[in-house]
C-alpha positions in Angstrom: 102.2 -6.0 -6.1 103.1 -5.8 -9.8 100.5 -9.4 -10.2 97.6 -8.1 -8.0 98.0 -4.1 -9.9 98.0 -7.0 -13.3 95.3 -9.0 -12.3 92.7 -6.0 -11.7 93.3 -4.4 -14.3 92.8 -7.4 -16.0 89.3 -7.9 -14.5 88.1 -4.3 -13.2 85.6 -3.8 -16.2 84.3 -7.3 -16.6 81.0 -7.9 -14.8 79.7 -11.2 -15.9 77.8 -14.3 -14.5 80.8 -16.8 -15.9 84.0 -16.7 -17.0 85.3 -19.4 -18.9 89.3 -19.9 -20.0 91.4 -22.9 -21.1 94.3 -20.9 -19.8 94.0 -23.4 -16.7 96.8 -23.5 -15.2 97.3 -19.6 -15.1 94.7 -19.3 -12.3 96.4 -19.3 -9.0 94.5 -18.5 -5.9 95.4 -14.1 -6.2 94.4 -14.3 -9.1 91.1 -16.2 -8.9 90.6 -14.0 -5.9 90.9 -10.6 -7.4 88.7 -11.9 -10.6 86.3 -12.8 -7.8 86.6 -9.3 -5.5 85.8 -7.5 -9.1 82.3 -9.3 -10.1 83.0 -12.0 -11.8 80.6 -14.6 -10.6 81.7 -17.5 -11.8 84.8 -19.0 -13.4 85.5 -22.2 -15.8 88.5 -23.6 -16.4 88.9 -26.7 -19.2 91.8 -28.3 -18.8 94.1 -27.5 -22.3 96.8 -30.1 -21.4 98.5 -32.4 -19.5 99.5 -30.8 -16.0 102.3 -31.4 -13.7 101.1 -31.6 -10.1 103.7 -29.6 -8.5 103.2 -26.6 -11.1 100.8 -24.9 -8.8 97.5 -24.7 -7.2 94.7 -24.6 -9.4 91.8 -22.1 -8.0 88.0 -21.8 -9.7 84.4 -22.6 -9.7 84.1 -25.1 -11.8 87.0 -27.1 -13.5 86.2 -29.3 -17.0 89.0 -32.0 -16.4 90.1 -34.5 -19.2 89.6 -37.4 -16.9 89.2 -38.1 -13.1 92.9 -39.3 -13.1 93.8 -35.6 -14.0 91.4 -34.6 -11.2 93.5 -36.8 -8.9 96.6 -35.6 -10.3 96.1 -32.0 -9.8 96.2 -29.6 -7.1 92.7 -28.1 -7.9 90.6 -25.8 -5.6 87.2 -25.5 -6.9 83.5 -26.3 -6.1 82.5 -28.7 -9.3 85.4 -31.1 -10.8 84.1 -32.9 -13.6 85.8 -35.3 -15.9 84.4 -34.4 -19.8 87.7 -35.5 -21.8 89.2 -33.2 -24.3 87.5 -30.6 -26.8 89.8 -30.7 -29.7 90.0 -34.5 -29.7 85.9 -35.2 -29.6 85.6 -32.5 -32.7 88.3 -35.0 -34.5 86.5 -38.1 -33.8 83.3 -36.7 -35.5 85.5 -35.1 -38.2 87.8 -38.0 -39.0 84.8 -41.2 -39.6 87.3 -43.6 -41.0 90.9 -43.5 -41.6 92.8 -45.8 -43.8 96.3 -47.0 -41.9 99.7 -45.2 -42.7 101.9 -46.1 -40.1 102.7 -48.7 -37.6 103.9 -46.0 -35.2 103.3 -42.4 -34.9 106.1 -40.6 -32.8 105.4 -36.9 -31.2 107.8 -34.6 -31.4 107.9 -32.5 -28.1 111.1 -30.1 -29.7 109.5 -27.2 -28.0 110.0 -27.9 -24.3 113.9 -28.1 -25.0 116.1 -25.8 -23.4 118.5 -23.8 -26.3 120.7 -23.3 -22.8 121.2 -26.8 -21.2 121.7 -25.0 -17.9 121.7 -27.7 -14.4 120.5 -24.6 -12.5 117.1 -25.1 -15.0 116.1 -28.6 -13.3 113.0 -29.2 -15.9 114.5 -28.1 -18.9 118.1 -30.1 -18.4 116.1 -33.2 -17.3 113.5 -32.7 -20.5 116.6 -32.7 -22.5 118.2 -36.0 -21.4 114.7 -37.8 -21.5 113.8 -36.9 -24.8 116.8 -37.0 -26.5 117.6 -40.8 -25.3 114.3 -41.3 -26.7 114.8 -40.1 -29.5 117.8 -42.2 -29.9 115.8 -45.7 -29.2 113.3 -44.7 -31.7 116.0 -44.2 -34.6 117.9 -47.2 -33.3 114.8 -49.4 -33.4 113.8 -47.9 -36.9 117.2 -49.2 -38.3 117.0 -52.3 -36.7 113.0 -53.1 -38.1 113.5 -50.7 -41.4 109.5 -52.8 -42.0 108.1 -50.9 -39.8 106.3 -47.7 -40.5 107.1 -45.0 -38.3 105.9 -40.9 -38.8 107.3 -38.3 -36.3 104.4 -36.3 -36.1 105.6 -32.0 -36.1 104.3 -30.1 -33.7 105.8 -27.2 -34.1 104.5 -24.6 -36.6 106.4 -21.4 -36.3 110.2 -21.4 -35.2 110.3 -17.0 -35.4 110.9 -16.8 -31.7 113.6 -19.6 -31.4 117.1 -18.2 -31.6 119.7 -20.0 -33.7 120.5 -22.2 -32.0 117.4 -24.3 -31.1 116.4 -23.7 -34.6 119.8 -25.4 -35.7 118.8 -27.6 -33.1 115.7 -29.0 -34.1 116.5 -29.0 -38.0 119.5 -31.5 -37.6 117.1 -33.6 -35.6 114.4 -33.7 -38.7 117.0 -34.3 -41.1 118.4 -37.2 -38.7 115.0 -39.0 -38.7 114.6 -38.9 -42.0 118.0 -40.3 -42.9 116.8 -43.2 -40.6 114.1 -44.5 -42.2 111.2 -42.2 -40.5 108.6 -39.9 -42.0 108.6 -36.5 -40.6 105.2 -35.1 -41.5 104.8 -31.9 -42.6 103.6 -28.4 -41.0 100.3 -28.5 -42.9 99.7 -32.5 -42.0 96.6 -32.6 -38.7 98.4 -34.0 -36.1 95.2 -36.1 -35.3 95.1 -37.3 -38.7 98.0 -39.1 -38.5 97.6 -40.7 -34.8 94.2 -41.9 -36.2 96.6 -43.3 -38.9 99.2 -45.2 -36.4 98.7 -48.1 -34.9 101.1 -47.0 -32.0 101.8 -43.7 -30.2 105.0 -43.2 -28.9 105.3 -40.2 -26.7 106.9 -38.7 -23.0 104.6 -36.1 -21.8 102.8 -34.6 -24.7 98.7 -34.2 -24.1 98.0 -35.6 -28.1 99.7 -38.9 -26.8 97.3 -39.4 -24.1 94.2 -38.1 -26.6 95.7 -41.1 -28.8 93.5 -43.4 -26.1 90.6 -41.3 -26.8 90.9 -42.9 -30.7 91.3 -46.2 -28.9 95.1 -46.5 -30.1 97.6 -48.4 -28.3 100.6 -45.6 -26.6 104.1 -46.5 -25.1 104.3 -43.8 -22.4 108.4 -43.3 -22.1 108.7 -42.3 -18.5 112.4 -42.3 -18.3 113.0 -39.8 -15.8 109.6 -41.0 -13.9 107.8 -38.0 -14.2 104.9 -37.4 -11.6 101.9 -36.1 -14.1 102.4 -39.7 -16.5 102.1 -43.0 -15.9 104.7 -45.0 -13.6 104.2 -48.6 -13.3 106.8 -50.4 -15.6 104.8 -53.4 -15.3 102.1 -52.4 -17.5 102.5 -53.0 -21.2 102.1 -49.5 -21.9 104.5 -47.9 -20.1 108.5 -47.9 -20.1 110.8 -46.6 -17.3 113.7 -47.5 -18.1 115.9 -45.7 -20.9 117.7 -48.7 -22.3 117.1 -49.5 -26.1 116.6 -53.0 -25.2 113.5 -52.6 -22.6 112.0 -49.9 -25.6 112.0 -52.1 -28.3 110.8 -55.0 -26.3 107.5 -53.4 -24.8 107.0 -52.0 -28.3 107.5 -55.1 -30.4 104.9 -56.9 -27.9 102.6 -53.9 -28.6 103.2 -54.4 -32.4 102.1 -58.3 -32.4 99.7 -58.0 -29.7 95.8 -57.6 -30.2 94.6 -59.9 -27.4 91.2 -59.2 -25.2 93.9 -58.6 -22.3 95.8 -55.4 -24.5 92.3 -54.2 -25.8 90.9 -53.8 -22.1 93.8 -52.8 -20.5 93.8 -49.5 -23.1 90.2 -49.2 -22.4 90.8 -48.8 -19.0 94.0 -46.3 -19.8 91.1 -44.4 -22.0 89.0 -43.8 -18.6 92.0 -43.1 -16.8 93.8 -40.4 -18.7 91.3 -38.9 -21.4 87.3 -40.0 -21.0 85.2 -39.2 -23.8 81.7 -40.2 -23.1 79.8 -37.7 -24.7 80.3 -33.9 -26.2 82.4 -32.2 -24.1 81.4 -28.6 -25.5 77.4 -30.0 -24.7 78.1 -30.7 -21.3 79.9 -26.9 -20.5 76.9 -25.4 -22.3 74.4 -27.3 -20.0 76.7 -26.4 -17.2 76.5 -22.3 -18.2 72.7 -22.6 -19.0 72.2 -24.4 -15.4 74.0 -21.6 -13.5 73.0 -18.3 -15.3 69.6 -19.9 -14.8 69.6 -20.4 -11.2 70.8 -17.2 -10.6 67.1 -15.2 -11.7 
């Protein structure tokens, strides 16, 4: 009672032809429903990140996917699915012409999906936990072990004010660790693009940027320890890693390192279409979209 009394009131006032909100995955089938019951028309959803299957169902009209494999991933209910890539990452390609190399391998921090509890009842957060931190641990360990090699641990997050002590704590031991080990931490003010653009590698588990890191034709280790559902699980591909062991990290990532065959450049090319196609403007393509439907409607 307390969503549907949210939901209208939400929507009561708003009587327009389209609706358009990269709060995707926020637009369950009452929702969607009640929007609907209220006069909205039409509602578009762009996809703002990297979705796990199992999350929820998906409802609108039209949905602006990064890629038909998210299309396939997802539980989505809607009339026109198209795969258009990602916004911010198209405006960065035009932005960023040329950029001169930096790093052999960019590592995202994903700090703000860990739990300040470690609670077993919380299945995703204690799981998260375990994943990234053994990741974390390969990527220091291989950093000693090749001190030549450039690596950047790319920040994500900008403002800590909501985190209580002890994630804060939590997350500041980890920047100073990195940095005592031979790894640049970027700074809050650095574009997170910017420096993928700058890597050769990206090195990620689940963040969205890692997959946009195909969309600047850049080589990614996927580290899929726990084998989550919404990435990529075939530990026979050269970009992916299942298992957690240091030994089966650094191999897959030293091949990537020395490897620029016709084999590695098509195989991320194909990754590219997969997980995050950019064929074209994204924004261009929604605005033909609006300007088709608002016209078909006189």
């Amino acid at each position: 009672m307390k969503q549907y009394a949210l939901y209208y009131s939400l929507s009561c006032n708003i009587k327009v032809d389209i609706l358009i909100s990269a709060h995707d995955n926020g637009y369950t089938a009452l929702k969607y429903f009640i929007f609907k019951q209220n006069g909205i028309k039409n509602i578009f959803l762009i996809q703002n990140g990297t979705r796990d299957p199992l999350d929820n169902y998906i409802f609108c009209d039209d949905y602006f996917a990064h890629s038909i494999k998210q299309i396939e991933l997802q539980n989505i209910v809607a009339k026109n699915k198209y795969p258009i890539g990602s916004i911010p990452l198209y405006s960065k390609i035009k932005e960023y012409k040329s950029v001169e190399k930096k790093y052999d391998i960019c590592f995202i921090e994903e700090m703000h999906r860990i739990s300040s509890k470690m609670d077993p009842m919380e299945k995703e957060p204690f799981e998260f936990n375990a994943v990234y931190n053994k990741l974390i641990d390969n990527v220091i360990k291989f950093s000693n072990t090749h001190r030549n090699i450039k690596i950047c641990f790319i920040r994500r997050i900008v403002d800590m004010s909501n985190f209580n002590y002890l994630r804060k704590q939590t997350i500041e031991r980890l920047y100073t660790r990195l940095k005592l080990n031979n790894i640049y931490v970027s700074k809050i003010i650095e574009d997170s693009y910017l420096n993928v653009m700058a890597s050769d590698i990206t090195v990620f588990y689940m963040s969205t940027l890692g997959f946009e890191a195909l969309g600047f034709e850049k080589k990614i280790l996927n580290c899929n320890y726990n084998k989550h559902r919404a990435l990529m699980l075939n530990d026979l591909e050269i970009g992916v890693v299942l298992k957690d062991d240091y030994s089966s990290f650094e191999k897959k990532l030293l091949f990537l390192i020395e490897n620029n065959s016709k084999e590695t450049k098509n195989y991320y090319e194909n990754k590219k279409f997969q997980y995050m196609n950019i064929n074209g403007d994204p924004s261009k393509f929604i605005s033909n979209r609006i300007l088709e439907e608002t016209q078909s409607s006189f």
